[in-house]
N, C-alpha and C positions, 0 to 999 in steps of 0.2 A: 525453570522451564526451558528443554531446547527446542530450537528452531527445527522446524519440522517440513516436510516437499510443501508442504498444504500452505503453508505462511509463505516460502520463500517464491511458490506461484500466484500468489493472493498480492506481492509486494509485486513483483514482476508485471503482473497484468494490471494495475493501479498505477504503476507509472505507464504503461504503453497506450496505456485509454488516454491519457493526457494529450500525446502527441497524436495529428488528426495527419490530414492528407495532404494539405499546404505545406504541414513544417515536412515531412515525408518528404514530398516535390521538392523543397531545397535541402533536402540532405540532416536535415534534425532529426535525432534517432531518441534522444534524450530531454525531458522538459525542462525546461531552466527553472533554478531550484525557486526563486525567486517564487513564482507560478502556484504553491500552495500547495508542493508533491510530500510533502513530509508527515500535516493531519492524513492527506488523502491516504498516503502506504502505509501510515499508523492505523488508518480505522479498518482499511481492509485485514492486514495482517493481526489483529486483535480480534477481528469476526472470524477469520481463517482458525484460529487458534482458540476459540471457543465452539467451532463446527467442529473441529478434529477431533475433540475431546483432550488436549496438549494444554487448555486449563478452563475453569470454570467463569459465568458470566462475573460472578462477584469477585473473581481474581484480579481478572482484567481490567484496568485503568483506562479513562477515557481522556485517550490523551489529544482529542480535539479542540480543548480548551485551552490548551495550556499552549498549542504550534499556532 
């Protein structure tokens, strides 16, 4: 499977939803990974990647159980 715009904006917009308007105000651009960004860009970018049609629901692993 390659990585597709659809995934690599699906990843993008899943960590920037993390960061709110406090960390903004001091300069946090980035969530600390700590934070729980890794299931959260896994489940987006695995839903981006079964909307695009880049692979099927029963392809896709759910890899929230396992981050």
């Amino acid at each position: 499977m390659c990585i597709n715009e659809e995934m690599k904006i699906a990843a993008a917009r899943a960590i920037s939803a993390m960061v709110d308007e406090v960390a903004l105000a001091k300069g946090t651009v980035v969530p600390d990974i700590f934070d729980g960004v890794a299931p959260r860009v896994a489940q987006a970018v695995r839903d981006a990647a079964i909307k695009s049609g880049a692979c099927r629901p029963g392809e896709a692993q759910d890899y929230s159980a396992i981050c």
